[in-house]
KEFI-807415 format. One line per 10 residues: number of its first residue (from 1); for each residue x, y, z of N, C-alpha, C. Coordinates in Angstrom, 1 decimal. Example, Ala and Ser with C-alpha at 12.3 -4.5 7.8 and 13.67 -1.06 7.14 Angstrom:
REM KEFI-807415
1) 13.2:-5.7:7.8:12.3:-4.5:7.8:13.2:-3.3:7.8; 12.8:-2.2:7.1:13.7:-1.1:7.1:12.9:0.0:7.9
//
This chain:
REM KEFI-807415
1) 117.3:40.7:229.4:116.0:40.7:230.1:115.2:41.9:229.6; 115.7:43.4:229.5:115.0:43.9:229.0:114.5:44.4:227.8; 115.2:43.5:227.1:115.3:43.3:225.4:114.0:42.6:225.0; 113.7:41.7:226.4:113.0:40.5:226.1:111.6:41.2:226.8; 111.4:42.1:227.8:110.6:43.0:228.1:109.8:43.8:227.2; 111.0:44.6:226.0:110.7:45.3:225.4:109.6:45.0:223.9; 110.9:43.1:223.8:110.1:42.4:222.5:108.2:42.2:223.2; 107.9:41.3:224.6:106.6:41.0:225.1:106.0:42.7:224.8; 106.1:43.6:225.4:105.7:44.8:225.0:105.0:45.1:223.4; 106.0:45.6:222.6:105.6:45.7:221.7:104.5:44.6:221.1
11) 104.7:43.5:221.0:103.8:42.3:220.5:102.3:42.3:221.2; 102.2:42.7:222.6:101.3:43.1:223.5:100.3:45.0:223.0; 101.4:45.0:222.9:100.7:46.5:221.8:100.4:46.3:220.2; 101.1:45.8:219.8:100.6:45.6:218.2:99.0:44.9:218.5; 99.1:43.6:219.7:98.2:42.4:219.7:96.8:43.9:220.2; 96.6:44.6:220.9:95.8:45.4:221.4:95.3:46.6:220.1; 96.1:46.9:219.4:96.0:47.9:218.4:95.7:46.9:216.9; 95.6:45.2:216.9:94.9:45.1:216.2:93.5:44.6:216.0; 93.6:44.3:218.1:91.9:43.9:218.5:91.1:45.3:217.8; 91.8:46.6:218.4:90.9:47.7:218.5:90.6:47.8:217.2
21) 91.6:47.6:215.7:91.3:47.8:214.4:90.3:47.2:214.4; 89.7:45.9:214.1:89.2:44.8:214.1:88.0:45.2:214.7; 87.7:45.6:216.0:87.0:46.3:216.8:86.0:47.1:216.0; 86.7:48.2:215.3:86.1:49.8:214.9:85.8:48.9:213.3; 86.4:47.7:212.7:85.9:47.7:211.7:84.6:46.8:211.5; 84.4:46.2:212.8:83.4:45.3:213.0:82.1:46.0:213.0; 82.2:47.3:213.9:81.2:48.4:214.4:81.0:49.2:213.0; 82.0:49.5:212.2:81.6:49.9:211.2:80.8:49.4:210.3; 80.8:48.3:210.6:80.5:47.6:208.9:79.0:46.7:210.0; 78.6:47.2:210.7:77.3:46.8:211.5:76.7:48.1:210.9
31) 77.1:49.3:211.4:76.4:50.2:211.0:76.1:50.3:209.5; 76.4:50.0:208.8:76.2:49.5:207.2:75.4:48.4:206.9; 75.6:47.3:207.5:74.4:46.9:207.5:73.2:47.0:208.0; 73.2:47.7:208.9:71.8:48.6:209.9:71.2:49.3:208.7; 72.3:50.0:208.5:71.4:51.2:207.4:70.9:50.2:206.0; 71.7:49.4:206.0:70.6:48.7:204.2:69.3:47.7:204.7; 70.1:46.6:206.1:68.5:45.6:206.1:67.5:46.3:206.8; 67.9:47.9:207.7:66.6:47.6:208.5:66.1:49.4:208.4; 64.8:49.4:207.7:63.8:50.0:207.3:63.8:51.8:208.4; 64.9:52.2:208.5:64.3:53.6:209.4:64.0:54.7:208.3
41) 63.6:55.5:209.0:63.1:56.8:208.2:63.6:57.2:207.5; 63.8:57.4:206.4:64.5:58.5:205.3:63.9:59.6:205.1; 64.7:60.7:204.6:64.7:61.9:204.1:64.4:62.1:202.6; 63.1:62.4:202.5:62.7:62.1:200.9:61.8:63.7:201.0; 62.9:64.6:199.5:62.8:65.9:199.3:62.9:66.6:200.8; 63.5:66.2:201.3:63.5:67.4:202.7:62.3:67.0:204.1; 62.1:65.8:203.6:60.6:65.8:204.6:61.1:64.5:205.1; 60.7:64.2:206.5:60.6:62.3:206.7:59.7:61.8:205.9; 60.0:60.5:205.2:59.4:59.9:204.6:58.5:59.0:205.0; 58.0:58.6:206.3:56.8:58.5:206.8:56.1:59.3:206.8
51) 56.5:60.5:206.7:55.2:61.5:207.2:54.5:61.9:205.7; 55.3:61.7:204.5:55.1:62.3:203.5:54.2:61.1:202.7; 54.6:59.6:203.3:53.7:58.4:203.0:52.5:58.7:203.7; 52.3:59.0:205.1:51.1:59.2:205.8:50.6:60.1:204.9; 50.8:61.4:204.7:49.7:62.2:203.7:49.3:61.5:202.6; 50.5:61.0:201.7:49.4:60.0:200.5:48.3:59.0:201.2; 48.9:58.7:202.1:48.2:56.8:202.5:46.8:58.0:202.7; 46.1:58.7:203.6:45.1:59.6:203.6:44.5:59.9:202.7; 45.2:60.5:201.3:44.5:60.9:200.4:44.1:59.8:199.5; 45.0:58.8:199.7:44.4:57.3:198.6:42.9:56.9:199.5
61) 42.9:56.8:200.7:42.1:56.2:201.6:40.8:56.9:201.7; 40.8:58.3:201.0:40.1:59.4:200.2:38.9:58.7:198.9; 39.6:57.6:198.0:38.9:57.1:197.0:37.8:56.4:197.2; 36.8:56.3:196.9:35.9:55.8:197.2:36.2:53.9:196.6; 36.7:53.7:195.8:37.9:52.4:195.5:38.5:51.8:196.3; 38.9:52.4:197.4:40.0:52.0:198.1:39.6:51.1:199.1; 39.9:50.3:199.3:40.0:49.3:200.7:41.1:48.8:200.9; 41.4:49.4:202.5:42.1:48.5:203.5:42.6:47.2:203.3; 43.6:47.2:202.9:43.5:45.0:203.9:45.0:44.4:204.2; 44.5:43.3:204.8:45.6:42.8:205.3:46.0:41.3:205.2
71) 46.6:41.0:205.0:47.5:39.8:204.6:48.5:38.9:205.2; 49.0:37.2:205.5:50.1:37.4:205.8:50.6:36.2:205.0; 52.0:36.4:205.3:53.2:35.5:204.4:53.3:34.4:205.2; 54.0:33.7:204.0:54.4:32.0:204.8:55.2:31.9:206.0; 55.9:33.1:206.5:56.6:33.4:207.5:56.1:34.0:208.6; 54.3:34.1:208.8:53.5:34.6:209.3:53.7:36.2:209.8; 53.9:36.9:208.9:54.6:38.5:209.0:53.0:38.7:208.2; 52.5:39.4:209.3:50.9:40.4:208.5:51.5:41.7:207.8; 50.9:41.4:206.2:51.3:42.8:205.3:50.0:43.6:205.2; 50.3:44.7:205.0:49.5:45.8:204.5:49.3:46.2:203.0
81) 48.1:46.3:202.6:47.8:46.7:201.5:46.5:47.7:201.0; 46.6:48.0:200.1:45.4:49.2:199.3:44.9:48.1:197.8; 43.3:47.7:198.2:43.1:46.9:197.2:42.0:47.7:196.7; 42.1:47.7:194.8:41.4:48.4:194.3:40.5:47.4:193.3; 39.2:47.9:193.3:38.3:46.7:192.2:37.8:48.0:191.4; 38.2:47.9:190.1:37.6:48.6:189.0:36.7:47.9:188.1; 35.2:48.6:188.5:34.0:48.1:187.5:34.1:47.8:186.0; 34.4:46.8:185.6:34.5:46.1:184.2:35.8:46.5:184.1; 36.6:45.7:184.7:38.0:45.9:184.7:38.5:44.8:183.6; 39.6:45.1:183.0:40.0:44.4:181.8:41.3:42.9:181.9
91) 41.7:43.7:183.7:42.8:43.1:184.0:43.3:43.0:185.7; 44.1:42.2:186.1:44.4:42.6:187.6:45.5:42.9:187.6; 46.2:43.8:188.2:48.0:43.9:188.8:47.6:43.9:190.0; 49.4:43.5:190.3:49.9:43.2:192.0:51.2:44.5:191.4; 50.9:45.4:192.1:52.3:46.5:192.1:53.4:46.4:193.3; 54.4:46.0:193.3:55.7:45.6:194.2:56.5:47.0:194.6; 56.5:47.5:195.9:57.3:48.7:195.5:58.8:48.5:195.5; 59.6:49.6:195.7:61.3:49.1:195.6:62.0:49.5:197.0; 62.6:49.4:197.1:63.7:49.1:198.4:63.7:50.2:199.3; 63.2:49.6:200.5:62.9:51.6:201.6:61.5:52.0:200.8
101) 60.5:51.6:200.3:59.7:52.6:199.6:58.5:51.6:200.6; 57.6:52.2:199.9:56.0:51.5:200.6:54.7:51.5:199.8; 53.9:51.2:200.0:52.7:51.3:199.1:52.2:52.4:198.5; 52.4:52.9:199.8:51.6:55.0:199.2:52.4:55.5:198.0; 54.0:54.9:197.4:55.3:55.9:196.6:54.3:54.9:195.5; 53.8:53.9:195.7:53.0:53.2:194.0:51.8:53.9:193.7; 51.9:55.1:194.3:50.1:55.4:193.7:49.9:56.1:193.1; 51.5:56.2:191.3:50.9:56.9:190.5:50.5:56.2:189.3; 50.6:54.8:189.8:50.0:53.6:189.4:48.6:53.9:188.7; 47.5:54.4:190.4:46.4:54.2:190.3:45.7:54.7:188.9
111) 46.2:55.8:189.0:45.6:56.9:187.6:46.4:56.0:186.3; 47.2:55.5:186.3:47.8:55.6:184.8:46.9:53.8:184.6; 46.3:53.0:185.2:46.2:52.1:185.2:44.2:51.9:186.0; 43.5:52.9:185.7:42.2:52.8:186.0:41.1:51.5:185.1; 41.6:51.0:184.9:40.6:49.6:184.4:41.2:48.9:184.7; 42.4:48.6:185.8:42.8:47.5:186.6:42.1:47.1:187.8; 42.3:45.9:188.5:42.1:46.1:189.6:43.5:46.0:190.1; 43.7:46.8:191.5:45.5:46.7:191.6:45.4:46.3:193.2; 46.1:45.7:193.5:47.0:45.7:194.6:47.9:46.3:194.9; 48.2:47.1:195.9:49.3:48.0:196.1:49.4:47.6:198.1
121) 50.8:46.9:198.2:51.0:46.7:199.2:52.7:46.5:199.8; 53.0:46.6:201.1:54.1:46.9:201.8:54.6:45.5:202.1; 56.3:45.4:201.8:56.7:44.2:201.8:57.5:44.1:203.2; 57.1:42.9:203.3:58.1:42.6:205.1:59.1:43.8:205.2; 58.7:44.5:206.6:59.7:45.5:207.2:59.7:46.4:206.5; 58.4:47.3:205.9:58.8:47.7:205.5:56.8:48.6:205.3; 57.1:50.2:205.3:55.7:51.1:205.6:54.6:50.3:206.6; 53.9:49.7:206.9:53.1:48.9:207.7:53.0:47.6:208.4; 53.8:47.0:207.5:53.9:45.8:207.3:54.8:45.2:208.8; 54.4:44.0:208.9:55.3:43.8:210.0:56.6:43.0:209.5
131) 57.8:42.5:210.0:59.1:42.6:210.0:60.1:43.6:210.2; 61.7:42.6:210.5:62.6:43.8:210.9:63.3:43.7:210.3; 63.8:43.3:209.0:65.0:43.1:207.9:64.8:43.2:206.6; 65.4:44.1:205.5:64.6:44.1:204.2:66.3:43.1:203.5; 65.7:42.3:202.6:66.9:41.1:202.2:66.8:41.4:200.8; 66.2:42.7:200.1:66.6:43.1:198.6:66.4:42.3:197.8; 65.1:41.3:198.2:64.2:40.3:197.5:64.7:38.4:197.8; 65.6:38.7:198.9:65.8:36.9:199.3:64.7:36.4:199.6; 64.0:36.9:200.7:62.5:36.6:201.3:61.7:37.2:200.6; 61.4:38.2:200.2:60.6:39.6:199.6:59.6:38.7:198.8
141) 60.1:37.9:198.0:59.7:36.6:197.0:58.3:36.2:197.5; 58.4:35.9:198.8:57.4:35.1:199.7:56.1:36.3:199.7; 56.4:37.3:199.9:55.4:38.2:200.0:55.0:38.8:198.7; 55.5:38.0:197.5:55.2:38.5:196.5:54.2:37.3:196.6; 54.3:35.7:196.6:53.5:35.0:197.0:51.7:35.4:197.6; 52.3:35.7:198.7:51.3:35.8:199.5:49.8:37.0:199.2; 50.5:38.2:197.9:50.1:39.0:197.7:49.0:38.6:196.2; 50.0:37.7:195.7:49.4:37.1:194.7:48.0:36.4:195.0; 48.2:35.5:195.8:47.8:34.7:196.4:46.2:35.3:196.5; 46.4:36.4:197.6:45.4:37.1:198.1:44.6:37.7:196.8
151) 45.3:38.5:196.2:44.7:39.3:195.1:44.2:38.3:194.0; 44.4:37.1:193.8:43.6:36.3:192.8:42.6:36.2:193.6; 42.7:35.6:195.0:41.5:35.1:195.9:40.0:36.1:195.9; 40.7:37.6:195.5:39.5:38.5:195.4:39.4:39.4:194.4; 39.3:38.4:193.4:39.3:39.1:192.1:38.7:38.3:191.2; 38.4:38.8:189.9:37.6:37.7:188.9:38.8:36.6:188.4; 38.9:35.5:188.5:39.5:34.3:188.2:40.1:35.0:186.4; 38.4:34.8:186.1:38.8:35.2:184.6:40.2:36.2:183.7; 40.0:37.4:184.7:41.0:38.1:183.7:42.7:37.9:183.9; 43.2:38.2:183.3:44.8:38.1:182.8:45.7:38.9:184.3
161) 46.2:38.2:184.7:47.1:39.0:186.0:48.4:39.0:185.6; 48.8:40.5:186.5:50.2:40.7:185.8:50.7:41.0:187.3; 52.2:41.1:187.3:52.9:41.2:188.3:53.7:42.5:187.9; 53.4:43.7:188.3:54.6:45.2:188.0:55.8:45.0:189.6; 56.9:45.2:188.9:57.7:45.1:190.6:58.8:46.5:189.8; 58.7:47.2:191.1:60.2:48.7:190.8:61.2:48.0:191.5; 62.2:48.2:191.4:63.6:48.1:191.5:63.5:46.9:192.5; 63.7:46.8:193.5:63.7:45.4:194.4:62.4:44.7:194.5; 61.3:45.5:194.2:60.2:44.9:193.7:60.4:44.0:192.6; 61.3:44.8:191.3:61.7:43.9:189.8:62.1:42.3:190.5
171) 63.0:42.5:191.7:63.9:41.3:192.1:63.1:40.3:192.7; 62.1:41.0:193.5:61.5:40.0:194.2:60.7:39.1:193.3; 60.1:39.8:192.2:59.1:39.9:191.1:59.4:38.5:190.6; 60.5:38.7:189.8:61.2:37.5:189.4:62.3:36.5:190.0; 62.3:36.6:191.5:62.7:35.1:192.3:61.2:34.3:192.2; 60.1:34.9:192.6:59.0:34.2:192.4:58.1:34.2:191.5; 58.4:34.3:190.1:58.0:34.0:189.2:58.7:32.7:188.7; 60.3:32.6:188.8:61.1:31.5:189.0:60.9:30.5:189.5; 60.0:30.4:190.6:60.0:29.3:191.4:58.2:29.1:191.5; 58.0:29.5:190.6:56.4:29.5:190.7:55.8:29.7:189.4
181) 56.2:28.9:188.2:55.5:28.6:186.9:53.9:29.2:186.9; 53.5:30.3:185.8:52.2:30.5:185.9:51.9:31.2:186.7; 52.6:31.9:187.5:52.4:32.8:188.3:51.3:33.6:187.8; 51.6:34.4:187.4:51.0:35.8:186.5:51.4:35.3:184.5; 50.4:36.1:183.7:50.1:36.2:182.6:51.5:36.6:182.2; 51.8:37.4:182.8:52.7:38.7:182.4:53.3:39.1:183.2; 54.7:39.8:183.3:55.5:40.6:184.2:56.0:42.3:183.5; 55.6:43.1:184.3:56.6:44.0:184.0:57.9:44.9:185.2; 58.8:44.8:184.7:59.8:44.6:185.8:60.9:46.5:185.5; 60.9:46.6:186.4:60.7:48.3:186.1:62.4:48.9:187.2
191) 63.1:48.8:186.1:64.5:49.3:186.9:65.5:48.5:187.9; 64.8:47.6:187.6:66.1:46.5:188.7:67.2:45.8:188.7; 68.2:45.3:189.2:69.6:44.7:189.1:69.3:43.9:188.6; 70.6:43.2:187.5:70.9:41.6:187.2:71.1:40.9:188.1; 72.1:41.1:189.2:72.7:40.5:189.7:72.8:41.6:191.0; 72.6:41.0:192.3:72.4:41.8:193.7:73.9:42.0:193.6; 75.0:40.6:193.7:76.4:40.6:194.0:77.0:41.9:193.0; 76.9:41.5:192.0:77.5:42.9:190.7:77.4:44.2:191.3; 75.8:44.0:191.8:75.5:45.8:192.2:76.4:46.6:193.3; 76.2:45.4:194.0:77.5:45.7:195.5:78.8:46.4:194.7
201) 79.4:45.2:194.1:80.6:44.9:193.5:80.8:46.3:193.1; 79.7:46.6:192.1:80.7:47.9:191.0:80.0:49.0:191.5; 79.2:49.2:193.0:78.5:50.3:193.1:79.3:50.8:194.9; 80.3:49.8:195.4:80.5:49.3:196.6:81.0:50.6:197.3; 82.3:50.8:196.5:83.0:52.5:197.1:82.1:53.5:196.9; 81.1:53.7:196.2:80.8:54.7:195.6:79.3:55.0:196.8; 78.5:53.5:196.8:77.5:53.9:197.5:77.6:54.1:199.0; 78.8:53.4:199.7:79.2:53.3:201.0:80.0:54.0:201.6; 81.1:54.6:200.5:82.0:55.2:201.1:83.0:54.7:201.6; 83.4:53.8:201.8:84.5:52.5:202.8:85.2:51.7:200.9
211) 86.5:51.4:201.5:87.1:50.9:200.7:86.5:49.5:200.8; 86.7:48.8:199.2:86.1:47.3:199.1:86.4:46.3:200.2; 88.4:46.3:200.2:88.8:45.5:201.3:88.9:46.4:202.1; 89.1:46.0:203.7:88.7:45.2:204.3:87.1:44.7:204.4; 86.3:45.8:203.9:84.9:46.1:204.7:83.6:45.0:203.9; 84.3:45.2:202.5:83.0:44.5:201.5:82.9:42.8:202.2; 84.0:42.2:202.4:83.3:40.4:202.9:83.1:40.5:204.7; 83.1:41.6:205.2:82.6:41.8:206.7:81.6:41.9:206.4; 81.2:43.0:206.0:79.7:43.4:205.1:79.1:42.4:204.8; 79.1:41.5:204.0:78.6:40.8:203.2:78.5:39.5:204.1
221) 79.1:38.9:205.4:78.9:38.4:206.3:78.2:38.4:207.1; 77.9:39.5:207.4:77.1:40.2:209.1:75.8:40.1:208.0; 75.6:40.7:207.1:74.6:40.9:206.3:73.7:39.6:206.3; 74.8:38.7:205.6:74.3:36.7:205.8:73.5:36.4:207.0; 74.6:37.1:208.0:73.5:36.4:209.6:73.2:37.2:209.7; 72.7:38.4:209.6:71.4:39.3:210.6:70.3:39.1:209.6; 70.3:38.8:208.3:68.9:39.4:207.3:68.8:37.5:207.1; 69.6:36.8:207.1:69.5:36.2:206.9:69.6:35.5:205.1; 70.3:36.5:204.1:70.5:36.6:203.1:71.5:36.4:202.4; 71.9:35.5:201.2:73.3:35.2:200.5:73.0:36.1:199.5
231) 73.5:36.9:199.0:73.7:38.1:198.0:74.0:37.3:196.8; 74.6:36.2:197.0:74.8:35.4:195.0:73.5:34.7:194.8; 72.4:34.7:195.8:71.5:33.9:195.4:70.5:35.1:194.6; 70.4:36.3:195.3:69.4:37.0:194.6:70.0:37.5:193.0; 69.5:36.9:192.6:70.2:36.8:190.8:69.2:36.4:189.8; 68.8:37.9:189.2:67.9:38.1:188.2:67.6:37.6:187.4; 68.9:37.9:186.4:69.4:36.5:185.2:69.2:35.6:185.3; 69.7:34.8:186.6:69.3:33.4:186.4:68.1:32.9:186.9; 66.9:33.8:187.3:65.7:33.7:187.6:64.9:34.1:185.8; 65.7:34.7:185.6:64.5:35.1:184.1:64.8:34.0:183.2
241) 66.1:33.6:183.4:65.9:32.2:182.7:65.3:31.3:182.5; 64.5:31.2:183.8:63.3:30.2:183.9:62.0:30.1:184.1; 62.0:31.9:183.0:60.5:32.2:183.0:59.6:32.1:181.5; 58.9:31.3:181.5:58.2:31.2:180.4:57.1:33.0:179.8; 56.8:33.2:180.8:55.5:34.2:180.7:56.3:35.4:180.1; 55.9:36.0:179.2:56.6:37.5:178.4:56.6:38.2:179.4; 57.9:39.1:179.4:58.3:40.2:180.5:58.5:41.4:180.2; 58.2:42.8:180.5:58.7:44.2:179.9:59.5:44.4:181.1; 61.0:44.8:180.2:61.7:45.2:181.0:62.1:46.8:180.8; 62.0:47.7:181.7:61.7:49.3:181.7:63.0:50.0:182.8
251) 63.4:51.0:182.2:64.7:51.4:182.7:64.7:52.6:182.1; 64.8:54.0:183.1:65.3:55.5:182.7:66.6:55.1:182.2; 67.1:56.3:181.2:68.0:55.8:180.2:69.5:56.1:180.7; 69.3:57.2:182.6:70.4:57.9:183.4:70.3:57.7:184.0; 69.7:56.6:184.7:69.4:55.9:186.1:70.9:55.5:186.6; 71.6:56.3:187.8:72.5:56.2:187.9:72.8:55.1:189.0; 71.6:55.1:189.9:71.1:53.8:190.9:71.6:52.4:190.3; 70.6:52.1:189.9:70.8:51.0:188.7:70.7:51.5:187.4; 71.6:51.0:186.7:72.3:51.6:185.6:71.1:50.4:184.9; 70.6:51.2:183.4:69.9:50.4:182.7:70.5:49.5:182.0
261) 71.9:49.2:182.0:72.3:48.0:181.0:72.1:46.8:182.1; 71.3:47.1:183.2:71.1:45.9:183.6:69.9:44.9:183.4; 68.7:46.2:182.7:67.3:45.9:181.7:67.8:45.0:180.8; 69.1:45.7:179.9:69.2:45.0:178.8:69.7:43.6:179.0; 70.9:43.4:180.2:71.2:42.1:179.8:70.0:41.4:180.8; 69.1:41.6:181.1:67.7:40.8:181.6:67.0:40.4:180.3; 66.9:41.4:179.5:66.1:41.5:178.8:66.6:40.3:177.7; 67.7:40.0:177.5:68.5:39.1:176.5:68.4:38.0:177.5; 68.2:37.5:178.2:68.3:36.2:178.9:66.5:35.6:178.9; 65.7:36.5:178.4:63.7:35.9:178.5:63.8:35.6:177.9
271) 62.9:34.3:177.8:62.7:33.2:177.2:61.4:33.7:176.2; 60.3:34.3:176.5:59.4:34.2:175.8:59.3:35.4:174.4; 59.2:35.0:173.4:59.5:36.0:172.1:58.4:37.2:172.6; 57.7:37.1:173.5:56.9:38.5:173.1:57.6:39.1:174.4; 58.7:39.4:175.1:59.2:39.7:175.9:59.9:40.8:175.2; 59.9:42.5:175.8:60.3:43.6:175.5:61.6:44.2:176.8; 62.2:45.3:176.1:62.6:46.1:176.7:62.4:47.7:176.2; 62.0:48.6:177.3:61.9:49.7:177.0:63.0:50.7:178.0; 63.9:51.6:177.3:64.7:52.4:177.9:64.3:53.6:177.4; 63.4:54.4:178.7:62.6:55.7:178.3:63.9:56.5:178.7
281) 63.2:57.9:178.6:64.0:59.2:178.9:64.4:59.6:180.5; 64.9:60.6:180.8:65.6:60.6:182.1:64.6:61.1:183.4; 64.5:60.2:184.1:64.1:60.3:185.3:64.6:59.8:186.4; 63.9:60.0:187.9:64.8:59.5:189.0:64.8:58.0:189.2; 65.4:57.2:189.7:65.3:55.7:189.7:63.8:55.2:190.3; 63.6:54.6:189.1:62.1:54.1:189.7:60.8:54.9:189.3; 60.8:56.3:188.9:59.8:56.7:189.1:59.7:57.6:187.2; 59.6:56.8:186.8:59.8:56.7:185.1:57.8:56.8:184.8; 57.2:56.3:185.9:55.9:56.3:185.8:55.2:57.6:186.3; 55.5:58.2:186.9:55.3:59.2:187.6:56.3:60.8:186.4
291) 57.1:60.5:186.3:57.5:62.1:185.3:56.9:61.5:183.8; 56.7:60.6:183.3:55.8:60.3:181.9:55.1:59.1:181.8; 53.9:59.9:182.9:52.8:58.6:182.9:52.0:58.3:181.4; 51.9:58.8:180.3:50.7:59.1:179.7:51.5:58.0:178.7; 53.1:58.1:178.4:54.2:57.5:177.8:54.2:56.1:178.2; 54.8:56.5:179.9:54.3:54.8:180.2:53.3:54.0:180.1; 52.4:54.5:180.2:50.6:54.0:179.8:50.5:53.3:178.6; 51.3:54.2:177.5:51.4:53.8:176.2:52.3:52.7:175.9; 53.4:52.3:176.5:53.9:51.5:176.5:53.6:50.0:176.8; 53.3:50.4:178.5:52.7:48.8:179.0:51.3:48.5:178.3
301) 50.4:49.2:177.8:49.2:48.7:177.3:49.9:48.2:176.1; 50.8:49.0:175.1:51.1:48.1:173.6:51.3:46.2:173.7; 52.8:46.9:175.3:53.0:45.2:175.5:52.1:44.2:175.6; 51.1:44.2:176.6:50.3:43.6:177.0:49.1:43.4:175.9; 48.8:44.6:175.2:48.1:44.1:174.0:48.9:42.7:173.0; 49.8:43.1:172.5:50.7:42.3:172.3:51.1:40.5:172.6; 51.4:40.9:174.1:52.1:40.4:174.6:50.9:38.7:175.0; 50.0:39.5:175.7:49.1:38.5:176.1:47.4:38.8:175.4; 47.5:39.3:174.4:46.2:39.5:173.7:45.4:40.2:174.7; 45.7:41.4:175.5:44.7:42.0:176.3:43.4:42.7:175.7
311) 42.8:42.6:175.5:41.7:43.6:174.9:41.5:45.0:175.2; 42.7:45.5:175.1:42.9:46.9:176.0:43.3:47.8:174.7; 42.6:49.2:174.8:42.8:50.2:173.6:43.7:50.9:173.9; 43.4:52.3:173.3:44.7:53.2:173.9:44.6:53.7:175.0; 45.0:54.4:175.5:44.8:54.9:177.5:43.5:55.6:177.4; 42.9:55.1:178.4:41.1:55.9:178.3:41.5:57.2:178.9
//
């Protein structure tokens, strides 16, 4: 009898000490997903990074170019944007920013790219914009849509549109270029993954801190139902596979974020022969435009001279 006490006991304690594991790894791996789908403040150089977007958003709003506007997606989520019309402009961009960023971190754009007209705007959940989950370009796609959309609507028909996307901008860039033939003239796609699942995969311990098992298919679960997102779908590669329009693909050459051999194997899967890759010198992920704008300048105009016969000289 009390053998059989002792056996109920223990099995009643194991059964309690493995709810509670189960418990703390559920809560764990929530808080992990909190921190990637949903948009709070970060610490960028020491400062909140709202407050350091508020000072830019001010000083862009400063240009006498600049206009306000507002937008919404097929998921009726109103986005925010900074739309620029430059007098005898040669060309339009739509600039995508990258994951946690916002319109204001694209505005070293403006200057390197003054005979554009540009769009620069905030994607679901994300600086202005309304939504509460960022899905690392599942949905993002749609607001790349909607941006497009708008920005042909007020712009000259005539000139050559290009689509620039940074890192989850790159991804969003090309799910809807994939699914939307003729999109834009041209893409240039600036530091972004092959493959969303890979990035997890070989970046998993390193960026999270938590061993793979147990936590990576909890993760990758909770992630499914709160954002609403399958991580094997957002897949680069096999979105550039089914892009006709030439693409530059651009990548710091120590981007430790996304490592550039993920340019390269993008860059070996485009279809169109005037499609590039450029692996410049070392800067921080994403912002290759900003430490050698005059470089980058020189770059994207060759392409696009190139690429789509732009009538564009060397950087004015």
């Amino acid at each position: 009898m009390i053998a059989l006490f002792d056996s109920r006991r223990k099995i009643i304690s194991f059964a309690l000490t493995l709810i509670t594991v189960v418990i703390a790894m559920v809560f764990v791996s929530y808080q992990v997903v909190y921190k990637f789908a949903f948009n709070a403040d970060n610490i960028y150089y020491g400062r909140s990074q709202a407050a350091v977007a508020a000072e830019i958003r001010y000083e862009i709003m400063q240009r006498p170019d600049c206009e306000p506007v507002t937008f919404k997606n097929s998921d009726d989520q109103k986005l925010h944007g900074f739309l620029f019309k430059r007098p005898a402009a040669i060309g339009t961009m739509l600039l995508c920013h990258g994951y946690k960023g916002s319109k204001e971190f694209m505005y070293g754009f403006l200057d390197i790219l003054p005979d554009f007209n540009l769009l620069l705007f905030d994607f679901r959940a994300s600086g202005e914009s309304d939504g509460s989950y960022i899905s690392m370009g599942y949905h993002e796609y749609k607001d790349v849509f909607a941006a497009a959309k708008f920005l042909k609507s007020n712009t000259p028909a005539e000139l050559p549109f290009v689509i620039l996307g940074v890192s989850m901008g790159g991804s969003a860039t090309l799910r809807a270029a994939s699914r939307n033939p003729g999109l834009a003239d041209a893409y240039i796609i600036d530091s972004t993954f092959s493959e969303l699942r890979s990035m997890f995969l070989s970046g998993y311990s390193k960026l999270i801190g938590l061993p793979f098992y147990p936590f990576f298919p909890i993760i990758k679960s909770m992630f499914h139902y709160i954002a609403n997102c399958d991580v094997n779908e957002v897949n680069s590669l096999a979105a550039t596979r089914m892009i006709n329009e030439p693409i530059m693909f651009v990548h710091s050459c120590d981007d430790e974020f996304i490592t550039p051999d993920n340019s390269v194997k993008l860059y070996a899967k485009a279809l169109n022969e005037s499609s590039k890759v450029w692996i410049g010198p070392h800067a921080r992920h994403g912002f290759l435009h900003t430490y050698f704008p005059a470089l980058y300048n020189q770059k994207v105009r060759r392409f696009l001279r190139k690429a789509i016969n732009l009538n564009i000289q060397k950087a004015p």
